[in-house]
Structures are given as structure tokens and as C-alpha cells.
N, CA, C and O atoms as a GROMACS GRO file, in nm:
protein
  480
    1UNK      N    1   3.894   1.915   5.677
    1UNK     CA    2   3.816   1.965   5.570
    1UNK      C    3   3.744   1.851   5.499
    1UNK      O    4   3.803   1.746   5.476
    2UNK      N    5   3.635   1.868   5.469
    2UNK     CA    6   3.521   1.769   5.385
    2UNK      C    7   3.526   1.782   5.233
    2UNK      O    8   3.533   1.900   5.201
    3UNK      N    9   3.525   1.735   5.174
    3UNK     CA   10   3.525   1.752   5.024
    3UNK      C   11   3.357   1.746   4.939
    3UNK      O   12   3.306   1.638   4.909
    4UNK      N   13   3.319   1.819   4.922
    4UNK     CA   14   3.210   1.800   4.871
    4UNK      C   15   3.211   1.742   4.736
    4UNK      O   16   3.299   1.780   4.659
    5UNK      N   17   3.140   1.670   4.703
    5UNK     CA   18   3.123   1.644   4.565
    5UNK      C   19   2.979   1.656   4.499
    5UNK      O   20   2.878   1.624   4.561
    6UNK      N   21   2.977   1.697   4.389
    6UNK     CA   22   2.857   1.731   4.358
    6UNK      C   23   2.808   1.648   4.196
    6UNK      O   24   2.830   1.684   4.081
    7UNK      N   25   2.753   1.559   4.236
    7UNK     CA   26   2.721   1.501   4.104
    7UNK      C   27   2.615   1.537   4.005
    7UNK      O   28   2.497   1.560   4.032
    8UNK      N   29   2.666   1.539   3.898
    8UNK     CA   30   2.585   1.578   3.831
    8UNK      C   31   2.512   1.510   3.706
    8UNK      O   32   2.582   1.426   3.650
    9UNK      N   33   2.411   1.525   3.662
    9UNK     CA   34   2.281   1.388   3.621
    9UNK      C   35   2.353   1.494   3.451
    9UNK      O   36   2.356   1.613   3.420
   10UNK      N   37   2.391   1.378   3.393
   10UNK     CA   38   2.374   1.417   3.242
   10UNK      C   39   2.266   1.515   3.179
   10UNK      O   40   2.184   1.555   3.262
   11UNK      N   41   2.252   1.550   3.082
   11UNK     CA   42   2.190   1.647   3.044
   11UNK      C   43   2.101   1.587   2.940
   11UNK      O   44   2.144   1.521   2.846
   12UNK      N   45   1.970   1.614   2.964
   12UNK     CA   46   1.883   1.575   2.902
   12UNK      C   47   1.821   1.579   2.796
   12UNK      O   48   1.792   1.699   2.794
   13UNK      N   49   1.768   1.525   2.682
   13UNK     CA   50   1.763   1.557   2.562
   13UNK      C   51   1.609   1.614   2.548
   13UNK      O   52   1.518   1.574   2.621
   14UNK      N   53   1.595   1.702   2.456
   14UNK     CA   54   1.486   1.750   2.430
   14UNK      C   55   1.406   1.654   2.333
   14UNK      O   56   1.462   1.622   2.228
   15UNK      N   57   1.266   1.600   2.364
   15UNK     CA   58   1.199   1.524   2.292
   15UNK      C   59   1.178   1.586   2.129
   15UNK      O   60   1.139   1.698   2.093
   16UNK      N   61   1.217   1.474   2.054
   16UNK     CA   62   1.238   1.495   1.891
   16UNK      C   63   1.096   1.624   1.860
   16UNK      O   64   1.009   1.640   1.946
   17UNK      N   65   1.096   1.661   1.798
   17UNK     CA   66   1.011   1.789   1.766
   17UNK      C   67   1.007   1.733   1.618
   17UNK      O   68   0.963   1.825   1.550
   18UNK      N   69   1.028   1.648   1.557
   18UNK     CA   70   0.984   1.604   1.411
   18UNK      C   71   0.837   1.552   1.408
   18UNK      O   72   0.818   1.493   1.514
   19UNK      N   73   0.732   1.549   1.334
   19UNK     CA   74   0.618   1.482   1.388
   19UNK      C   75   0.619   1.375   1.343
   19UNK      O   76   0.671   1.364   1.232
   20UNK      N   77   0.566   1.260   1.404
   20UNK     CA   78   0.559   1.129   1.313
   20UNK      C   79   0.410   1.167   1.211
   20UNK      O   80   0.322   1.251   1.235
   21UNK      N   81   0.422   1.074   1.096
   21UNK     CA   82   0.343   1.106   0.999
   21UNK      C   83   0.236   1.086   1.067
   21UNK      O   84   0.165   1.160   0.999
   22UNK      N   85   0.162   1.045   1.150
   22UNK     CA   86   0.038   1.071   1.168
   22UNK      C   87   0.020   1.208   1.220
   22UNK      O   88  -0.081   1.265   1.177
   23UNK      N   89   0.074   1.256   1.280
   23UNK     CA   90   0.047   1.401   1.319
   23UNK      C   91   0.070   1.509   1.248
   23UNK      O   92   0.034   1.625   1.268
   24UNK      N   93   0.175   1.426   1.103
   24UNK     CA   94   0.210   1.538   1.015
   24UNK      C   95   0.096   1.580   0.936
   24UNK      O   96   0.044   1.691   0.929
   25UNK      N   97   0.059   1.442   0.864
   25UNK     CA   98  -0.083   1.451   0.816
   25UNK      C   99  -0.220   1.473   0.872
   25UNK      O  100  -0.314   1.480   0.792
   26UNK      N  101  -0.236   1.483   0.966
   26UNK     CA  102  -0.373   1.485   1.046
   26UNK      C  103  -0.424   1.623   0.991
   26UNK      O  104  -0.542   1.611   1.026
   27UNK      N  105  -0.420   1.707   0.950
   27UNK     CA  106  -0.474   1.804   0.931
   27UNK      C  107  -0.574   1.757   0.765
   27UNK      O  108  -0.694   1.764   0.741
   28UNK      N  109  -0.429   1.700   0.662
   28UNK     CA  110  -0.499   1.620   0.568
   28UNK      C  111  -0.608   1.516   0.578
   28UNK      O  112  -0.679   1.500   0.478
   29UNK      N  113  -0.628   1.454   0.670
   29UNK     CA  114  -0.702   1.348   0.712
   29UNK      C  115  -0.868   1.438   0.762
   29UNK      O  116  -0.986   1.409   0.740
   30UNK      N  117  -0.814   1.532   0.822
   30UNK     CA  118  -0.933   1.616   0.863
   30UNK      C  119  -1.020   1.668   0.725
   30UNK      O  120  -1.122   1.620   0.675
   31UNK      N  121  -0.963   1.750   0.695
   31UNK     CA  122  -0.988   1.813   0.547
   31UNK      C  123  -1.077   1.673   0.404
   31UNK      O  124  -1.159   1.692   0.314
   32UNK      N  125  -1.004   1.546   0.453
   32UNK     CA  126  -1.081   1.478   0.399
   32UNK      C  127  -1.204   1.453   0.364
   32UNK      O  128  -1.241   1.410   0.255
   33UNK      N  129  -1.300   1.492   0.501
   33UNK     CA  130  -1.390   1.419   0.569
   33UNK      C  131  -1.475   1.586   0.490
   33UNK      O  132  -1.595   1.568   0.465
   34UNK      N  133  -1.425   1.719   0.457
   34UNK     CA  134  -1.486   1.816   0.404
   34UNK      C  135  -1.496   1.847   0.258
   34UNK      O  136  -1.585   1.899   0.191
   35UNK      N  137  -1.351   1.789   0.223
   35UNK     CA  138  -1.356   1.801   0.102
   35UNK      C  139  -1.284   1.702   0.045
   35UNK      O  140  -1.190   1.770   0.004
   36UNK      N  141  -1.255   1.576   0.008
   36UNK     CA  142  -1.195   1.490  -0.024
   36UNK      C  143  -1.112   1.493  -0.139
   36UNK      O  144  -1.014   1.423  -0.166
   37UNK      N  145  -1.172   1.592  -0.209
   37UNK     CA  146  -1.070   1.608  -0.344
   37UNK      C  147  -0.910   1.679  -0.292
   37UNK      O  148  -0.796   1.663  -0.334
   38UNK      N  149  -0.958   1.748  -0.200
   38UNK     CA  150  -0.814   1.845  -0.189
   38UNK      C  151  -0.717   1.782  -0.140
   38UNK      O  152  -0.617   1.809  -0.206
   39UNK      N  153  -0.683   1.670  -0.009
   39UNK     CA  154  -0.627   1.568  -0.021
   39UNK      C  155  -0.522   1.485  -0.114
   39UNK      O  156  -0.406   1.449  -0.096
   40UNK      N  157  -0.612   1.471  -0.218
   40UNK     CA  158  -0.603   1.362  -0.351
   40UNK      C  159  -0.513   1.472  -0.437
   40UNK      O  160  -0.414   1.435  -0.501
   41UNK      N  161  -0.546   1.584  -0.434
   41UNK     CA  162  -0.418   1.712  -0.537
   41UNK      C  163  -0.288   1.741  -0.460
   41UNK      O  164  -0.209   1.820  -0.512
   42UNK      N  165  -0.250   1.669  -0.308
   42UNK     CA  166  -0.168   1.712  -0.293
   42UNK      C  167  -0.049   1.538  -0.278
   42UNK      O  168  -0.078   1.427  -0.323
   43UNK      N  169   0.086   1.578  -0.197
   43UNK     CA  170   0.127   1.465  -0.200
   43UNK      C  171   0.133   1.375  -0.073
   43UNK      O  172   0.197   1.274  -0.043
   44UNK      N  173   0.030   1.464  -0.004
   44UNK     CA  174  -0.040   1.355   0.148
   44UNK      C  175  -0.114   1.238   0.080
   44UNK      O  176  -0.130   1.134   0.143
   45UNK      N  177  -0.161   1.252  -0.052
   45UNK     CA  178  -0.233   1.098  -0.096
   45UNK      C  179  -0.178   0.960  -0.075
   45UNK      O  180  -0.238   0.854  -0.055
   46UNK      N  181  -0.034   0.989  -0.085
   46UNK     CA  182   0.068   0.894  -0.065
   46UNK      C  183   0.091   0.842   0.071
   46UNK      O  184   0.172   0.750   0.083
   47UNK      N  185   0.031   0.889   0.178
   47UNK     CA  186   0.064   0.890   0.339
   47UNK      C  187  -0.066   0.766   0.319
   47UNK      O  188  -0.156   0.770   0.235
   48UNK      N  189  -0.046   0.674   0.407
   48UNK     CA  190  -0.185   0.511   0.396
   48UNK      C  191  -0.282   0.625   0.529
   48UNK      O  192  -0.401   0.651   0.515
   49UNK      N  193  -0.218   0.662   0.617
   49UNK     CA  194  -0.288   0.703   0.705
   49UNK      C  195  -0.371   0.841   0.589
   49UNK      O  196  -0.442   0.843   0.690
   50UNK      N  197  -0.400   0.898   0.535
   50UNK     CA  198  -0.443   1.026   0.497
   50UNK      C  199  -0.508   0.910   0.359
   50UNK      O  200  -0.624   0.928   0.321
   51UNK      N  201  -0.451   0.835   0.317
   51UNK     CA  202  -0.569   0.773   0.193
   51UNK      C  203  -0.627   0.692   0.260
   51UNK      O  204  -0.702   0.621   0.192
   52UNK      N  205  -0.624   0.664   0.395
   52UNK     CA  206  -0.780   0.580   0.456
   52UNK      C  207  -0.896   0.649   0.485
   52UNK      O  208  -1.011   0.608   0.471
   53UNK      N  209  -0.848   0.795   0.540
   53UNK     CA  210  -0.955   0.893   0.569
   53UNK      C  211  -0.995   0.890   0.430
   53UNK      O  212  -1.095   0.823   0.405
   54UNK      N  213  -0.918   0.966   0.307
   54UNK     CA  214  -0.985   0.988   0.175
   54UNK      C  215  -1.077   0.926   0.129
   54UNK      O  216  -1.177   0.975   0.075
   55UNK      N  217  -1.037   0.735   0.156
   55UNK     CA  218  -1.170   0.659   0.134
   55UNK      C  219  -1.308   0.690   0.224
   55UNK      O  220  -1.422   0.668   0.183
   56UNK      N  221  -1.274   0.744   0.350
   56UNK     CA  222  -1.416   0.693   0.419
   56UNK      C  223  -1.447   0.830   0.390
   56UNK      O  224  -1.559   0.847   0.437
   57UNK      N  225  -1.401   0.952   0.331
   57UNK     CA  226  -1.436   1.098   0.300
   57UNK      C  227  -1.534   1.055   0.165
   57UNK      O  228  -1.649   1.099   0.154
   58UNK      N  229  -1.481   0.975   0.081
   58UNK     CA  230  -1.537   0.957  -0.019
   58UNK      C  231  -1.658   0.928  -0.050
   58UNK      O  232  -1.734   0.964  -0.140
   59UNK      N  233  -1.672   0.805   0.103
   59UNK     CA  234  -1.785   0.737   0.125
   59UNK      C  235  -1.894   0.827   0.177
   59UNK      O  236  -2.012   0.795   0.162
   60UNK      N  237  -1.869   0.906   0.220
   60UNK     CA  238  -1.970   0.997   0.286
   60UNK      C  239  -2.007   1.094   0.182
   60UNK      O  240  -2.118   1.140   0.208
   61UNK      N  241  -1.942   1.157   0.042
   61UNK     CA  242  -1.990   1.242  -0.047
   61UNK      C  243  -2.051   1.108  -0.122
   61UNK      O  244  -2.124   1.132  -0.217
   62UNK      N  245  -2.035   1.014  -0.098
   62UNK     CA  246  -2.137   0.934  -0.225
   62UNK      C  247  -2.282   0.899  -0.166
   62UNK      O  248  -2.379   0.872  -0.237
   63UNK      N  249  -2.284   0.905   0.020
   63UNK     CA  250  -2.405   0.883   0.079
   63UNK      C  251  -2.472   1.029   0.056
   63UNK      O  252  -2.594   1.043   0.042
   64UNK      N  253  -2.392   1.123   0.054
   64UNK     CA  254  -2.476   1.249   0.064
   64UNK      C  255  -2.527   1.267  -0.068
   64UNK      O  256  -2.635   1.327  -0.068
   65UNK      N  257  -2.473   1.226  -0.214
   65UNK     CA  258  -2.526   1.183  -0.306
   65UNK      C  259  -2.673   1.132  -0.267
   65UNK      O  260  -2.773   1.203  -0.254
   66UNK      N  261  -2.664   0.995  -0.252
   66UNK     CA  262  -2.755   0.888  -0.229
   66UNK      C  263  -2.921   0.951  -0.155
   66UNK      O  264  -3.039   0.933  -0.186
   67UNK      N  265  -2.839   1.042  -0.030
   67UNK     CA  266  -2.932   1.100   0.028
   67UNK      C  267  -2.987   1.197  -0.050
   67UNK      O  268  -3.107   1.180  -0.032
   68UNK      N  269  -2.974   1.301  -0.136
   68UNK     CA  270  -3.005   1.416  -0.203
   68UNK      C  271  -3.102   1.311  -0.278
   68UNK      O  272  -3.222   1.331  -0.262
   69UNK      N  273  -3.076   1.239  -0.330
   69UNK     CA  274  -3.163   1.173  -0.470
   69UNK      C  275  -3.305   1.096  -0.355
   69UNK      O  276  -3.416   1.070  -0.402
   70UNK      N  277  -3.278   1.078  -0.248
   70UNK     CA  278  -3.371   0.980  -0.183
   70UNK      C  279  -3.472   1.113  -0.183
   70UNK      O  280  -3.569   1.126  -0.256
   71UNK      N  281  -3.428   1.203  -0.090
   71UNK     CA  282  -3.463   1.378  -0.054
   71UNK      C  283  -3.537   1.427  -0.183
   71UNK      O  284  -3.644   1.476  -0.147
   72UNK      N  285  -3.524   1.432  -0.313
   72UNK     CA  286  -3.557   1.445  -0.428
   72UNK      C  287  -3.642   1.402  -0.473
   72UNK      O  288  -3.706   1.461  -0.559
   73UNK      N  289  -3.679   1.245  -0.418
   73UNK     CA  290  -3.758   1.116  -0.444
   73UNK      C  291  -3.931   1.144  -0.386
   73UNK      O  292  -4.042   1.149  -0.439
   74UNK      N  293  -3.875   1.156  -0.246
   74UNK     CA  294  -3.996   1.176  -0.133
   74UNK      C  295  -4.077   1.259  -0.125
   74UNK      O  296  -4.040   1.376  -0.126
   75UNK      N  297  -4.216   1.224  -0.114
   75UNK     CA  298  -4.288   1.347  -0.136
   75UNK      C  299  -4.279   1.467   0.008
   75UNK      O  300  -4.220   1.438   0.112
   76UNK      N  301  -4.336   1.575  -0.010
   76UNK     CA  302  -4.284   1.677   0.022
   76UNK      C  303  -4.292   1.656   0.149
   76UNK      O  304  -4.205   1.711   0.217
   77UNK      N  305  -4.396   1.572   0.220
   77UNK     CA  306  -4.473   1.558   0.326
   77UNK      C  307  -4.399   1.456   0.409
   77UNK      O  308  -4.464   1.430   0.511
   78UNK      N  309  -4.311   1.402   0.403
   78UNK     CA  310  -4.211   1.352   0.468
   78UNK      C  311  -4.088   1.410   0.470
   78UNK      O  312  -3.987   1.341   0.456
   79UNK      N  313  -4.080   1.539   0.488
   79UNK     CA  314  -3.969   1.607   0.497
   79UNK      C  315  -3.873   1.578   0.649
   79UNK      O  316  -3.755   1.605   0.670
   80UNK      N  317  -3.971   1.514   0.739
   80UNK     CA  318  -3.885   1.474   0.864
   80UNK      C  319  -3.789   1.384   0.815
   80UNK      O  320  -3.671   1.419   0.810
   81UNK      N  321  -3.835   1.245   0.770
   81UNK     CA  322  -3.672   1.162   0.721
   81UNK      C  323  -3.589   1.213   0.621
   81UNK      O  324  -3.489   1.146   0.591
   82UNK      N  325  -3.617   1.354   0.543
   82UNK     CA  326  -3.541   1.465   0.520
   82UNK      C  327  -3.427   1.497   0.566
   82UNK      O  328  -3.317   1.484   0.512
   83UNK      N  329  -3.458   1.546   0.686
   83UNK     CA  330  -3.396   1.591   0.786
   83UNK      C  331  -3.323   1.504   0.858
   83UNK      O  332  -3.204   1.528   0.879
   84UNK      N  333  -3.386   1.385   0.909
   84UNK     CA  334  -3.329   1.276   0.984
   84UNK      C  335  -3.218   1.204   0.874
   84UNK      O  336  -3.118   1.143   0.911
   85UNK      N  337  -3.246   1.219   0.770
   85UNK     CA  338  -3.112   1.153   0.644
   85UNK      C  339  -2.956   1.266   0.684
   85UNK      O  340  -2.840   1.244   0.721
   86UNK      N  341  -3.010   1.351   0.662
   86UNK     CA  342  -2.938   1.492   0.681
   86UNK      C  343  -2.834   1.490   0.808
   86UNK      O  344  -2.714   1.518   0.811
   87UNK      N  345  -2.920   1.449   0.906
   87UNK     CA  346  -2.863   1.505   1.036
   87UNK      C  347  -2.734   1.363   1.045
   87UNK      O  348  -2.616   1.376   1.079
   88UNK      N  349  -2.809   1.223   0.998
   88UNK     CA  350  -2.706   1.058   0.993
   88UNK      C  351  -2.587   1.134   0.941
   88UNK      O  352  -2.482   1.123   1.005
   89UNK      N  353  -2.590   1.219   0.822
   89UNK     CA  354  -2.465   1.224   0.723
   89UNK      C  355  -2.386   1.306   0.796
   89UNK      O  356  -2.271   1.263   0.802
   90UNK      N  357  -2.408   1.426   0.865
   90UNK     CA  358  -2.328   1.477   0.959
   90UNK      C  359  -2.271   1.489   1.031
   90UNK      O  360  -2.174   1.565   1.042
   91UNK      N  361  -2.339   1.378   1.139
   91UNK     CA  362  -2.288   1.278   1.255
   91UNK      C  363  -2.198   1.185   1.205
   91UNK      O  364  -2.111   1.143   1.282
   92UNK      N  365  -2.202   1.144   1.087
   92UNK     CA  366  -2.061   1.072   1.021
   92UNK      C  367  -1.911   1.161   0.994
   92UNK      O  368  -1.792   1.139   1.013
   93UNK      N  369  -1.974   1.247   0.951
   93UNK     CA  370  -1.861   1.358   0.909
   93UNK      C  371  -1.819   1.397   1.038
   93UNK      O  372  -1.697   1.379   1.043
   94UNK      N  373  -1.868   1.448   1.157
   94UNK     CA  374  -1.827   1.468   1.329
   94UNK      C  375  -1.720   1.325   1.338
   94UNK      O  376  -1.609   1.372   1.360
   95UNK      N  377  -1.713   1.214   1.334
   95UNK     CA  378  -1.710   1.113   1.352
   95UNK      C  379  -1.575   1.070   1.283
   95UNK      O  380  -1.462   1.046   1.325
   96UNK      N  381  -1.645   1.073   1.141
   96UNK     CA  382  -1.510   1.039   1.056
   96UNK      C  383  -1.362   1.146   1.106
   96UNK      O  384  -1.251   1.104   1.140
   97UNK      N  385  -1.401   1.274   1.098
   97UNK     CA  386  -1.321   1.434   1.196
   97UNK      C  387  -1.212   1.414   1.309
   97UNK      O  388  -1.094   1.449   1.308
   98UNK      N  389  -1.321   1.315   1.459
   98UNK     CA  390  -1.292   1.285   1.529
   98UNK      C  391  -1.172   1.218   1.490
   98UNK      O  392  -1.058   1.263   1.475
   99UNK      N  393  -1.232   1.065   1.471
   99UNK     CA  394  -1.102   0.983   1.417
   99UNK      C  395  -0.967   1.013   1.391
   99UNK      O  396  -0.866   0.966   1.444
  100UNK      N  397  -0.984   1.130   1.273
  100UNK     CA  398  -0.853   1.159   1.219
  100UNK      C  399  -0.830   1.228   1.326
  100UNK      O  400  -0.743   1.171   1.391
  101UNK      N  401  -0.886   1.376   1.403
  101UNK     CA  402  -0.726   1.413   1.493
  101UNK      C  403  -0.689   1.323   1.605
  101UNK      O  404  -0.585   1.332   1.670
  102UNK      N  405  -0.792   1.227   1.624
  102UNK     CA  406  -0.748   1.134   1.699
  102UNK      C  407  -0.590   1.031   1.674
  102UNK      O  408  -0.509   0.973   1.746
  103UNK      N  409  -0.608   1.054   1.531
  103UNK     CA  410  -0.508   0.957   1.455
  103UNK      C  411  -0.542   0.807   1.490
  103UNK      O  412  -0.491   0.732   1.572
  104UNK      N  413  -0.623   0.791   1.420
  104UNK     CA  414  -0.695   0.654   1.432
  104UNK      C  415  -0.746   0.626   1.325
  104UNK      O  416  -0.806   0.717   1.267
  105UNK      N  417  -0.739   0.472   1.254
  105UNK     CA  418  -0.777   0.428   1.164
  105UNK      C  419  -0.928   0.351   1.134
  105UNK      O  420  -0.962   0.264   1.054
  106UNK      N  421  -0.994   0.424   1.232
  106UNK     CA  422  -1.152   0.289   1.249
  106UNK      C  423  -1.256   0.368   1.147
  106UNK      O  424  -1.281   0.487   1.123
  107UNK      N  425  -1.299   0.255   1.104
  107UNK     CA  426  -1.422   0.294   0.967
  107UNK      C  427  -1.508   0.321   1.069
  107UNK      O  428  -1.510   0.281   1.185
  108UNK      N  429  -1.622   0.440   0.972
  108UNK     CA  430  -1.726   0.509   0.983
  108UNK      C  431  -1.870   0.434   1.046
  108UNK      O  432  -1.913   0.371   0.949
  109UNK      N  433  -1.922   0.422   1.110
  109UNK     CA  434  -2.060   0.362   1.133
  109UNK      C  435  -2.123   0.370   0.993
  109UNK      O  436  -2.145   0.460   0.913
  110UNK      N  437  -2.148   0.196   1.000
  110UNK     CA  438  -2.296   0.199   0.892
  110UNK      C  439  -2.226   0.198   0.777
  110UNK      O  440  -2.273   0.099   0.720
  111UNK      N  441  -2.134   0.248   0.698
  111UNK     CA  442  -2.103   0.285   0.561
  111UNK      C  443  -1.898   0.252   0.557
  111UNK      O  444  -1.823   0.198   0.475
  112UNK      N  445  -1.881   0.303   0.661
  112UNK     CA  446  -1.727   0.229   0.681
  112UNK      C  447  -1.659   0.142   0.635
  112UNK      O  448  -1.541   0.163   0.605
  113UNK      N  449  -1.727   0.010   0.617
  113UNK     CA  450  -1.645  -0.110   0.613
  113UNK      C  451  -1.659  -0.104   0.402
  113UNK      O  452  -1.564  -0.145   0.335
  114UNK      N  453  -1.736  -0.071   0.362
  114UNK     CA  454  -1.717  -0.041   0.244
  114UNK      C  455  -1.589   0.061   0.179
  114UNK      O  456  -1.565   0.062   0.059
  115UNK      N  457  -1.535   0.120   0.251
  115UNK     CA  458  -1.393   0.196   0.240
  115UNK      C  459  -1.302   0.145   0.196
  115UNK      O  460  -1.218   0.211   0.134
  116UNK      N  461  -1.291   0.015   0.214
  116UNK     CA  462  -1.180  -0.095   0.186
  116UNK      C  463  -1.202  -0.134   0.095
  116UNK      O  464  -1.108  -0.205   0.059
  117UNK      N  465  -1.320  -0.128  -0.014
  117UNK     CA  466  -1.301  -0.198  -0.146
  117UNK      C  467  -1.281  -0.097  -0.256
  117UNK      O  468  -1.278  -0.121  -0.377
  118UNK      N  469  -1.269   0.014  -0.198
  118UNK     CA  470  -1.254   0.124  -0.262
  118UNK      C  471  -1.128   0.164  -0.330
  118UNK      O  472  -1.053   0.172  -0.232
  119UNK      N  473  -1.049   0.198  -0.443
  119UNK     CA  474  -0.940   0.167  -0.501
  119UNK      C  475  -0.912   0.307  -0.568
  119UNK      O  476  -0.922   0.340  -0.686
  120UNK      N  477  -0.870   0.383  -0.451
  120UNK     CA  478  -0.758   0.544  -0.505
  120UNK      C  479  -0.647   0.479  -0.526
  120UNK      O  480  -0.546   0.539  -0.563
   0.00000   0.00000   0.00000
């Protein structure tokens, strides 16, 4: 008679299901880039990853500022760099968006690196 033996491989653990804070917050980080105040009322302000987006969220409601007053400025008849102001600020906001569900910390084209002197 043969004896079989049958070995058997330990039992495997199920990968942690807790999120690390970047994934906890990423939704905050998103939301930034739309509305930056809402962020700042809750207690994701405190997460560095979710107050870096807030800054470069910030930066983009102060260009869209900037742009409205330029837009305001110009006579009517240049309404194309209107539009072309319009379309830059959006493509930032796509951008800045990206980033966060990416969970990534890289400043914004063009207006980005100003984020950092910024003091929430």
C-alpha cells in the first residue's frame, strides 16, 4: 500500500480592503478641481494629498476670475480669444481631475507651480 500525502499550501489572506488615504480621499481631490470650497468644509482638508488639489482648485477659480475680467475687458469683436481663454481653463480643470483619480501630486500646466505659495 502507498500512502498518499497531500500537502496543503496555507491559506491565503485576502488583500486589506482598508483604502490607503489616497484612494480614500480621491473623490475629495476630484470635487476640488469643481468646487473648492466644499473640500475646505469638510475634514479631508487635513489629508496633504486633498489640500494640494484644493490649492491647484483654487488656482483655477482665480484664473477663471482673471479670465471673466479679461472677457469683460475686450471688445466684442474678439470674442475668439473669448473662447480660446475659456476652452485653456477647462482643459486645466480635465487635467487638474485627471491627476487626482490618478492619485498624483503634479501641478497644473501654466498656473501650477504657483500652488505652492499658496497658504490654506
Amino acid at each position: 500500500m502507498t500512502e498518499f500525502t497531500q500537502q496543503t499550501n496555507p491559506p491565503q489572506q485576502a488583500p486589506s480592503q482598508t483604502p490607503t488615504p489616497k484612494e480614500k480621499n480621491t473623490g475629495m481631490a476630484i470635487l476640488a478641481y469643481i468646487f473648492f470650497l466644499i473640500p475646505l468644509l469638510t475634514e479631508a482638508k487635513n489629508d496633504p494629498f486633498v489640500k494640494y488639489h484644493i490649492k491647484q482648485g483654487l488656482l483655477i477659480f482665480i484664473t477663471e476670475i482673471i479670465v471673466g475680467i479679461v472677457n469683460y475687458i475686450i471688445p466684442w469683436y474678439l470674442w475668439s480669444l473669448e473662447g480660446l481663454l475659456g476652452l485653456v481653463v477647462f482643459i486645466l480643470v480635465i487635467i487638474g481631475i485627471m491627476n487626482a483619480a490618478k492619485g498624483e501630486e503634479k501641478p497644473l500646466p501654466i498656473i501650477g507651480k504657483f500652488g505652492e505659495q499658496l497658504k490654506i
